[in-house]
C-alpha positions as MATLAB code, in Angstrom:
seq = 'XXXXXXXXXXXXXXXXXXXXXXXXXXXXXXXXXXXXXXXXXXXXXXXXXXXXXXXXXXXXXXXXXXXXXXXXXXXXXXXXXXXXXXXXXXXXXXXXXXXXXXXXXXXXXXXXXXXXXXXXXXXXXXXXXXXXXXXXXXXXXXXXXXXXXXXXXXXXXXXXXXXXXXXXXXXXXXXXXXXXXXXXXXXXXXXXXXXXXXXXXXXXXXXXXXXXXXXXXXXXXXXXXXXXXXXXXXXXXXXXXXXXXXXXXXXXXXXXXXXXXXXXXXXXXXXXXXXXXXXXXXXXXXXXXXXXXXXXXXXXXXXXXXXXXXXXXXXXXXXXXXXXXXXXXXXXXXXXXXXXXXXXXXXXXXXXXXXXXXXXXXXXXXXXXXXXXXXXXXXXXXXXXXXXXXXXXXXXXXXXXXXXXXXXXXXXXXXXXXXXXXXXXXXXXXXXXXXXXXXXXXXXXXXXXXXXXXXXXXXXXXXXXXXXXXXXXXXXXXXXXXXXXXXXXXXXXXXXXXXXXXX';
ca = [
      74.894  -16.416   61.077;
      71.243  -17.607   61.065;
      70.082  -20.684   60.071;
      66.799  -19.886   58.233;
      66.037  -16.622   56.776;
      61.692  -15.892   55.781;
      61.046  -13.327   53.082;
      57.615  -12.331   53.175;
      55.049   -9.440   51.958;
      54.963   -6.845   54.803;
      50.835   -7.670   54.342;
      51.756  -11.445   55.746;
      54.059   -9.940   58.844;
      51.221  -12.079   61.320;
      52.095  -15.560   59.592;
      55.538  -14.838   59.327;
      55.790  -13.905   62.920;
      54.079  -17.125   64.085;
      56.647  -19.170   61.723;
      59.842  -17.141   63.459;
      58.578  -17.932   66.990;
      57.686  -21.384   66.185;
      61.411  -22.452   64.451;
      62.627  -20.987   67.279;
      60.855  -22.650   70.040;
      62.513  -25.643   67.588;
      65.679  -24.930   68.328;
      66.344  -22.975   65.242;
      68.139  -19.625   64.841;
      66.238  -17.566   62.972;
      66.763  -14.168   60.612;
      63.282  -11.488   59.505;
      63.553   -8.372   58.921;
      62.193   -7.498   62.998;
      66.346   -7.677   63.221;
      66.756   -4.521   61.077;
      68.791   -1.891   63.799;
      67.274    1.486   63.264;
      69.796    3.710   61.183;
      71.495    0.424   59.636;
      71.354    0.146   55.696;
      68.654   -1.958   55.520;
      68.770   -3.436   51.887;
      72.557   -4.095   52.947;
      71.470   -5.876   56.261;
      68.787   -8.120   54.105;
      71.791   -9.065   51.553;
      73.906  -10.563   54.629;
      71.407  -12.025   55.966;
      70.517  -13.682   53.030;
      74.323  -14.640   52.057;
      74.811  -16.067   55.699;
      71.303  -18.065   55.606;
      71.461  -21.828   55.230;
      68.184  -22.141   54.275;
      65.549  -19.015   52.708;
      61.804  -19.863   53.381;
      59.539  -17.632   50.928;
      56.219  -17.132   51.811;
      53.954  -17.220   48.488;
      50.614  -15.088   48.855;
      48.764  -12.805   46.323;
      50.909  -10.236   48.163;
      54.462  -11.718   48.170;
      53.445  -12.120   44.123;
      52.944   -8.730   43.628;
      55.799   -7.527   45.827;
      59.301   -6.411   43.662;
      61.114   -6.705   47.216;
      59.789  -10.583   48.240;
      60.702  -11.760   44.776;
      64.120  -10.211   44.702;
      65.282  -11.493   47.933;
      65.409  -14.956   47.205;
      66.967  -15.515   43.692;
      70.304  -15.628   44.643;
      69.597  -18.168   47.108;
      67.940  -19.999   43.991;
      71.459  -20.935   42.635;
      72.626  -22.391   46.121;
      69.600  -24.398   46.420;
      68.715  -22.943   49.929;
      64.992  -21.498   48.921;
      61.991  -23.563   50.337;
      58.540  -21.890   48.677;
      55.538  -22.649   50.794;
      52.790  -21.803   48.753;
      50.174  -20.587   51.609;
      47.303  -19.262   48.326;
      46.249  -20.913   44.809;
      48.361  -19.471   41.763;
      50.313  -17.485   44.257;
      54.113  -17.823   42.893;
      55.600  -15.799   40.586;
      56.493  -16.697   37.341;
      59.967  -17.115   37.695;
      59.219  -19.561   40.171;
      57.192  -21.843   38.401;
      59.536  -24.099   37.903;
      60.715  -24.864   41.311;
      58.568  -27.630   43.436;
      56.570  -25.718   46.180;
      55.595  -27.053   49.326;
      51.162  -26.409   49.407;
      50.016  -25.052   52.498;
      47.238  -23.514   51.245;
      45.608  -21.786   53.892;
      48.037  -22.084   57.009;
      48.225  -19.355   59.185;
      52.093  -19.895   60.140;
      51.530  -21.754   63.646;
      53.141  -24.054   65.576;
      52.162  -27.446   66.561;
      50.065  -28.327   63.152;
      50.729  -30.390   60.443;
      51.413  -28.056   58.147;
      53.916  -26.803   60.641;
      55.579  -30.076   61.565;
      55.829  -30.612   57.550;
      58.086  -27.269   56.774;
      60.285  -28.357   59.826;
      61.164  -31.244   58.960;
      61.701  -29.766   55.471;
      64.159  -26.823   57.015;
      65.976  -29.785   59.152;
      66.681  -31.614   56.008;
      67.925  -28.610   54.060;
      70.433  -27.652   56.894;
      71.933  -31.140   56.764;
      72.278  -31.051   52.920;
      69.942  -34.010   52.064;
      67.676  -34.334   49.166;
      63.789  -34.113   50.227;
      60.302  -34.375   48.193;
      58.296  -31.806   48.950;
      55.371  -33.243   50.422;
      51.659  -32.113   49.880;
      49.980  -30.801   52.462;
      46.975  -28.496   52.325;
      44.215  -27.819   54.066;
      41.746  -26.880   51.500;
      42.421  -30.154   49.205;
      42.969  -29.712   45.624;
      40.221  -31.122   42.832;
      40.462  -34.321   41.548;
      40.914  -32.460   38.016;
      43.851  -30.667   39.636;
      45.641  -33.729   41.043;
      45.003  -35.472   37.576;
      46.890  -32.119   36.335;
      49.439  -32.261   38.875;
      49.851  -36.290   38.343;
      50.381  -36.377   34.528;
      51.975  -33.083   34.353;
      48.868  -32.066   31.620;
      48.090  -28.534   32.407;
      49.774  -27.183   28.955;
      47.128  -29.831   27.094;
      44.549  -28.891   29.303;
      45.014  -25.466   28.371;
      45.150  -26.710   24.668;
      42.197  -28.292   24.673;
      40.212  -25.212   26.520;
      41.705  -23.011   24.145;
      40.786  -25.145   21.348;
      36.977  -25.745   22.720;
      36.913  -21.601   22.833;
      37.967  -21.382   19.388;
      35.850  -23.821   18.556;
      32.943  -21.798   20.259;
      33.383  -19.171   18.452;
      31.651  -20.893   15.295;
      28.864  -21.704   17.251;
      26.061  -18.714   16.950;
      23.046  -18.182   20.058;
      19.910  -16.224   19.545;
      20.276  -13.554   22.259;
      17.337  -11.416   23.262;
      17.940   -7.877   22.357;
      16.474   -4.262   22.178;
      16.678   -2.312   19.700;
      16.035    1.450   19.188;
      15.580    2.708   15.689;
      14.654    5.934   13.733;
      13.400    5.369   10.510;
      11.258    6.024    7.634;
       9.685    3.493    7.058;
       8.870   -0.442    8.686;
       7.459   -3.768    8.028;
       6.519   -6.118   10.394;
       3.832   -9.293   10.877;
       1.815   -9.563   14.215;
       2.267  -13.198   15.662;
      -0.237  -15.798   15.253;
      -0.776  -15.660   19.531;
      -2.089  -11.656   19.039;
      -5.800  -12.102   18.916;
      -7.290   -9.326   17.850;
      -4.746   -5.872   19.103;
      -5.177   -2.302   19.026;
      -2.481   -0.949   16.904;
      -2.781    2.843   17.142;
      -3.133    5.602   20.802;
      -5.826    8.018   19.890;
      -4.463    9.981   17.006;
      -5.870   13.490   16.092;
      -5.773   13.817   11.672;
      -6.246   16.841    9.533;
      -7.196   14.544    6.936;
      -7.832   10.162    6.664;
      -7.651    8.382    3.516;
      -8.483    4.782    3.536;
      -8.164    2.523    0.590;
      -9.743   -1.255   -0.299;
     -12.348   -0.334    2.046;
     -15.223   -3.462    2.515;
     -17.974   -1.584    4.023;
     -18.713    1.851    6.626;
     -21.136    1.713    9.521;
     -22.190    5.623   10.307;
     -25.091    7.542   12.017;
     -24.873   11.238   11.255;
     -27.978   13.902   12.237;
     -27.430   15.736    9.166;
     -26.114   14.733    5.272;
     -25.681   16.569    2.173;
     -24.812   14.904   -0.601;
     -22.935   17.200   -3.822;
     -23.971   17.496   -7.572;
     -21.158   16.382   -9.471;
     -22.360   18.690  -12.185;
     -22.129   21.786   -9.840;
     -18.464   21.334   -9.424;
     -16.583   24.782   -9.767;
     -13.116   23.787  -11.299;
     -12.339   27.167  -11.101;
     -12.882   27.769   -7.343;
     -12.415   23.722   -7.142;
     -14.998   23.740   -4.885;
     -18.839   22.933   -5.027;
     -20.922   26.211   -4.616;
     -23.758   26.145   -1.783;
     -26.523   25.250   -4.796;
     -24.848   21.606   -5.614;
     -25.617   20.855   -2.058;
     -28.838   18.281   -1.726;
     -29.833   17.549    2.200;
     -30.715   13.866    2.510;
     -33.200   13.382    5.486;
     -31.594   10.658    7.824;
     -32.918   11.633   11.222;
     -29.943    9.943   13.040;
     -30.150    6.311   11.450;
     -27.223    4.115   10.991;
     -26.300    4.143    7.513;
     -24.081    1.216    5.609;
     -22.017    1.836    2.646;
     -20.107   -1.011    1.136;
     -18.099   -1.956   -1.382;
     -19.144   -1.760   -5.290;
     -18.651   -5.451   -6.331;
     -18.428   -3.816   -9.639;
     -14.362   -4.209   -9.150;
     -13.828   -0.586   -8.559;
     -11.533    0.213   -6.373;
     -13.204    1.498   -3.112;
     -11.498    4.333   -0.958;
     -12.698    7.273    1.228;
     -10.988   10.669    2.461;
     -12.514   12.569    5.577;
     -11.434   16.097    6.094;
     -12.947   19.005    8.372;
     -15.750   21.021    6.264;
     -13.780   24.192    6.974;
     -10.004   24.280    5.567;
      -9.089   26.030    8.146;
      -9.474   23.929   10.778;
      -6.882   21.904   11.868;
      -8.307   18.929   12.899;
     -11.462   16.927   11.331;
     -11.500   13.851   13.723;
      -9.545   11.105   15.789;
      -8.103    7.640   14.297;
      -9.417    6.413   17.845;
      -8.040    2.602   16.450;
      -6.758    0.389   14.135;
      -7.504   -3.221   15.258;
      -5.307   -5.932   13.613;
      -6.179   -9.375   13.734;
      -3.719  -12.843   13.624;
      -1.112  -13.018   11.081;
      -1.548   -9.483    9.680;
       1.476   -7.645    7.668;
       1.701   -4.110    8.302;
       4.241   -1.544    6.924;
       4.100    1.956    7.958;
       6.100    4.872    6.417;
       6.513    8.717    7.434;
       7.022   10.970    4.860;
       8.582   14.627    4.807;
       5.611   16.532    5.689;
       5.099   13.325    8.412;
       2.325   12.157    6.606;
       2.150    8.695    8.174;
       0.953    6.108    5.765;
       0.035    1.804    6.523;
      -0.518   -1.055    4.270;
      -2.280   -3.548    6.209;
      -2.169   -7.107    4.704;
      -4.747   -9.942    5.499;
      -5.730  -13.169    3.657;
      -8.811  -13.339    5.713;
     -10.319  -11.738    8.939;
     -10.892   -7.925    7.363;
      -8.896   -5.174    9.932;
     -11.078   -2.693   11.713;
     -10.820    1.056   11.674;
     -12.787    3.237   14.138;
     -12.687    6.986   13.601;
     -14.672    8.832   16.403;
     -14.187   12.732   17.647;
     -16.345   13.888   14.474;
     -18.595   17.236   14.692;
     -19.042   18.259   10.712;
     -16.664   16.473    8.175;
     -16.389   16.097    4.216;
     -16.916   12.812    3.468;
     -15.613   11.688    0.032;
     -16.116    8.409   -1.031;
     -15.942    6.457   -4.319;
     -16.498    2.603   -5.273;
     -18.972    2.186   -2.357;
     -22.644    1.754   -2.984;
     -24.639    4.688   -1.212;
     -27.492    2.843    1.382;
     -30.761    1.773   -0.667;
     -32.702    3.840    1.663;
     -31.125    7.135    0.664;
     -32.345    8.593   -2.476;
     -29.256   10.016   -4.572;
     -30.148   10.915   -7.776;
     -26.692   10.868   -9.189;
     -24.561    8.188  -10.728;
     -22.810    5.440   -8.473;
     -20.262    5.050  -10.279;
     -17.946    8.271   -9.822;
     -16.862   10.335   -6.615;
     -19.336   11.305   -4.399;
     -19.066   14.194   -1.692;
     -20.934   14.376    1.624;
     -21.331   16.780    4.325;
     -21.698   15.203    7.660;
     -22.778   16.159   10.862;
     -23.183   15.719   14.196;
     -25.058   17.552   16.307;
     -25.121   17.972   20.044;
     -22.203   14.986   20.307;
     -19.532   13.174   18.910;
     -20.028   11.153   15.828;
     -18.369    7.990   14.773;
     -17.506    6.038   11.893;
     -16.497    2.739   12.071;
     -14.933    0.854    8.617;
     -13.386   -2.874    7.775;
     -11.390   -3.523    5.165;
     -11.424   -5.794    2.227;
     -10.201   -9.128    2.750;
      -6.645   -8.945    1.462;
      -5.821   -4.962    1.755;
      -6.374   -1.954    4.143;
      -4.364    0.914    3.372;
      -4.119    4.554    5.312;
      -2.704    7.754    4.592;
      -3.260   10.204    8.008;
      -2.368   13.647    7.708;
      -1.948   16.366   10.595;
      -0.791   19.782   11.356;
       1.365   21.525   13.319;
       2.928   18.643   15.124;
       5.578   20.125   17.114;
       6.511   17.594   19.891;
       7.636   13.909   19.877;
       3.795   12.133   18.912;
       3.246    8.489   19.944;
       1.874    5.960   17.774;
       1.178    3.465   19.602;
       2.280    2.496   23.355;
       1.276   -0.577   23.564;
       3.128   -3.986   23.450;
       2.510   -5.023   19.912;
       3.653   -8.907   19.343;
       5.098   -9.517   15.985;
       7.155  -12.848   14.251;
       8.749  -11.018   11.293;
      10.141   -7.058   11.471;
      12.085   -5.277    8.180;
      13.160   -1.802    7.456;
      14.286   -1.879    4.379;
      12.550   -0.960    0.935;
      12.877   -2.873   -2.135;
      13.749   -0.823   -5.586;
      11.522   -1.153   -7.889;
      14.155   -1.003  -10.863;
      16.706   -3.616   -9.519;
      14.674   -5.535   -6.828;
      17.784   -4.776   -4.580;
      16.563   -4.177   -0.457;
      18.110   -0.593    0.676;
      17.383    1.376    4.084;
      15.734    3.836    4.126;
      17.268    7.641    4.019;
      19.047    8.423    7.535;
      17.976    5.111    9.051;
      19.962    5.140   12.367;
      19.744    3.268   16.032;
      21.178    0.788   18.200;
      21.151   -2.642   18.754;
      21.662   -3.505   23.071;
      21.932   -7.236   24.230;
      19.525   -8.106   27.580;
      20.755  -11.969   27.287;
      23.713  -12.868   27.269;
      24.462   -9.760   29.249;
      27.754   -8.264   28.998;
      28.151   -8.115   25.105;
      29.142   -4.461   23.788;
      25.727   -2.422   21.873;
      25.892   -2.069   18.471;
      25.675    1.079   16.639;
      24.125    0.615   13.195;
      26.083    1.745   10.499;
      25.080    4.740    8.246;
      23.491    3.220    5.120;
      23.170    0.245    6.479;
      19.663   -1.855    6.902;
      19.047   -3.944    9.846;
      16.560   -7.016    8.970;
      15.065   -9.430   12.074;
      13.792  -12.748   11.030;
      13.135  -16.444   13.303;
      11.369  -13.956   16.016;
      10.570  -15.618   19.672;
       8.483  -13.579   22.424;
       9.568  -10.452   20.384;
       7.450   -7.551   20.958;
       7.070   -3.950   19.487;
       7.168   -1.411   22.484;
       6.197    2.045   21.499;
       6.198    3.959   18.027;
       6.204    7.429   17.953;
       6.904   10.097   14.962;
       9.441   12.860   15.201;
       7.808   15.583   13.563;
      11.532   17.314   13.093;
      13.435   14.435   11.274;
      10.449   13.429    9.983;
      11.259    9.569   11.488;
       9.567    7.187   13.242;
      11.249    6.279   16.521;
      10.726    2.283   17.116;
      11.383    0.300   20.348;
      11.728   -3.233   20.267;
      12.573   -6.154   22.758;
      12.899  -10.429   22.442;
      14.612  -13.286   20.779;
      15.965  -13.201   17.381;
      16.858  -16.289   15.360;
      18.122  -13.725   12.351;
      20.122  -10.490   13.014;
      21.480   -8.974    9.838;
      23.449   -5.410    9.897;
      25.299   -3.785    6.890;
      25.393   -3.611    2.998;
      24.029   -5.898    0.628;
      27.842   -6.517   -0.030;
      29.141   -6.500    3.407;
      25.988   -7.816    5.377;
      27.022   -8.546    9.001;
      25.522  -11.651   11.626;
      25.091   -9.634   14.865;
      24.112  -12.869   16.746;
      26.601  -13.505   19.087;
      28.724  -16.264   19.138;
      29.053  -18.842   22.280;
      32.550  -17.593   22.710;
      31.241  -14.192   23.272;
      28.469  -15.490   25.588;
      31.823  -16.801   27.960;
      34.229  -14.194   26.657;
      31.918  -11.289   28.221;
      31.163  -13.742   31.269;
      32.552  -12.325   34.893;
      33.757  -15.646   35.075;
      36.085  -15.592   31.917;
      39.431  -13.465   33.561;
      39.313  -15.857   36.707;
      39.374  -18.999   34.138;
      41.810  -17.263   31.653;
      43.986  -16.698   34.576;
      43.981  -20.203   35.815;
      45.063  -22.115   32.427;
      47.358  -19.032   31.031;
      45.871  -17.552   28.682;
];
């Protein structure tokens, strides 16, 4: 018969060896499993030895928890009253356990001749001679004042209460994360923030044919213009015929044409003199200035089409890559200094051209309106827009019906919606027929714009704070800004704190 018996995770053999060797040296007899013969039936062995045992020392570790064996051994001891726990780790014992006092030793290493040693035997002494003991504290990584307080008024439950109500609490409370977002769509709207300046909107993009509408006035130096007799035109061939052609001698001046105050409504269309060329020039830029709307649209030929808004501060267009276009223009006054012996007041047709370089033509809108329509061919590959960081306060993709008023996405309007801050929290797949709308913008910046000539989409990358993220139907609209719960709920430190009130 032995007088103690330790049960112990095969991990902690070092402690436990340093415990058996120090009772020992006591004056104790004492019973591990070192004493198993080879050959013997060694679950029968342990159950004798733990029968005969006056006193069962369990070793509590992260191992010992985990171990079927180490928390079999002692519960028939429990009954008896012969098990001492020595909790050697934080959180280390078994549920089953939990309600049994455990002497703390939190990070002993099993030796002799310390205090945490000279605690457990006088501990063991008192078991062996049947009197009552208080397990005294002693550890040597101290607990937190918040855990003695725990410990003291026997709290943790309302502790836990309280954290759990605090998280549910949480959970009300929304944050404005900083997201990106990747989109195709058909069409956009979005405001440039009031910190832009003035900001290139558009790459270099080649056209087959520019409209521009509400235009305030055209600066231009061409080597050669002919102007077209209305009266000449061939509806038949719906073309003019070489006599309607009049050459206007320019010799390279700069030429301005402006807007007819007359209230008609001014608009030009360049296209390439030949129809069968494919290109007539470059939209080299668009330059928006503070506190501009723009919305863009691509439709199923990938015509790409902007409405640029403006109170004040007119936008500027420059169109450059020109050899010999047809320039058609109405509601601008032709320059004084050009004789045109036709009526201002209807469409007028120019040839222009440029001889020996590259022309330009550089326009500003009106004050309140600038609007585009850019057509190409034969776009076959993914074609940027723009690739430049574009800051914006306000972005929508949704289109308003003229009928009802009611906002809808547009057709096949797809993407994601990723989380940067606070990291963690799942993406978010929007939903098919479902609009996405971003209001209350902060740092939020347009990355690139491209078209995709197959789906006829534009692709749109996005990145900053939002204030306003709504997903969904106009009868089921979703918030997507996370809540505060989900900013600790998807924190590494969340499992570690769930663990420790028992959750």
């Amino acid at each position: 018969m032995k007088d103690v018996f330790i049960s112990y995770a095969n991990e902690d053999r070092p402690v436990a060896q340093k415990l058996a060797t120090g009772l020992e040296q006591s004056g104790m007899s004492v019973w591990w499993d070192h004493h198993i013969q080879v050959g013997s039936e060694w679950d029968k062995t342990i159950e004798d030895a733990l029968a005969s045992a006056k006193c069962v020392v369990v070793l509590w570790t992260g191992h010992t928890k985990d171990s079927r064996w180490v928390r079999a051994e002692p519960r028939g001891a429990l009954t008896l009253e012969k098990v001492v726990p020595v909790m050697l780790e934080v959180n280390a014992t078994p549920l089953a356990f939990t309600g049994i006092q455990a002497l703390r030793l939190i990070g002993w290493d099993g030796a002799a001749g310390s205090k945490e040693f000279d605690i457990l035997l006088g501990v063991i002494r008192a078991k062996l001679e049947g009197k009552s003991i208080e397990l005294p504290e002693a550890s040597s990584t101290k607990p937190s004042l918040l855990r003695k307080l725990v410990d003291l008024w026997g709290i943790k439950a309302c502790v836990g209460g309280v954290f759990a109500f605090l998280l549910i609490a949480s959970s009300f409370v929304r944050v404005n994360p900083v997201i990106s977002v990747h989109l195709q769509t058909a069409r956009m709207k979005f405001s440039v923030s009031p910190r832009l300046g003035d900001k290139r909107l558009t790459d270099t993009l080649s056209f087959e044919s520019l409209t521009v509408e509400h235009v305030g006035k055209i600066f231009i130096s061409p080597d050669q213009l002919l102007v077209a007799d209305p009266a000449d035109y061939d509806m038949v061939g719906d073309r003019y015929p070489p006599k309607a052609w009049l050459d206007i001698p320019v010799n390279g001046s700069p030429l301005q044409f402006d807007a007819d105050p007359s209230g008609i409504s001014s608009e030009i269309t360049i296209e390439p003199t030949d129809p069968k060329e494919a290109v007539a020039g470059q939209l080299e830029a668009i330059v928006l200035t503070t506190d501009t709307s723009v919305t863009m649209q691509v439709s199923s030929n990938n015509t790409v089409t902007w409405a640029i808004r403006k109170k004040e501060s007119p936008q500027r267009l420059v169109v450059s890559g020109l050899h010999a276009i047809q320039f058609i223009q109405t509601g601008l006054n032709t320059p004084a200094e050009l004789s045109i012996p036709f009526s201002q007041d209807q469409e007028l047709t120019y040839h222009i051209t440029f001889e020996g370089k590259q022309g330009m033509i550089e326009l500003f809108g009106q004050d309140q309106a600038l609007d585009l329509v850019m057509k190409e061919k034969n776009i076959t590959a993914k074609k940027p827009i723009t690739s430049s960081v574009l800051p914006i306060q306000t972005v929508d993709f949704s289109w308003q019906d003229p009928g009802t008023g009611e906002h809808k996405p547009p057709e096949g309007f797809t993407g994601t919606v990723e989380y940067v801050s606070p990291q963690g929290i799942p993406w978010v797949s929007i939903e098919k027929n479902a609009f996405l709308t971003l209001h209350h913008l902060d740092d939020f910046e347009i990355t690139s714009i491209s078209i995709d000539p197959i789906n006829h989409k534009l692709i749109v990358d996005l990145k900053g704070k939002a204030g306003y993220i709504k997903m969904g139907t106009a009868g089921n609209p979703q918030d997507l800004r996370p809540t505060f719960f989900d900013t600790i709920r998807f924190s590494p430190l969340f499992e570690p704190v769930r663990a420790l009130i028992g959750l």
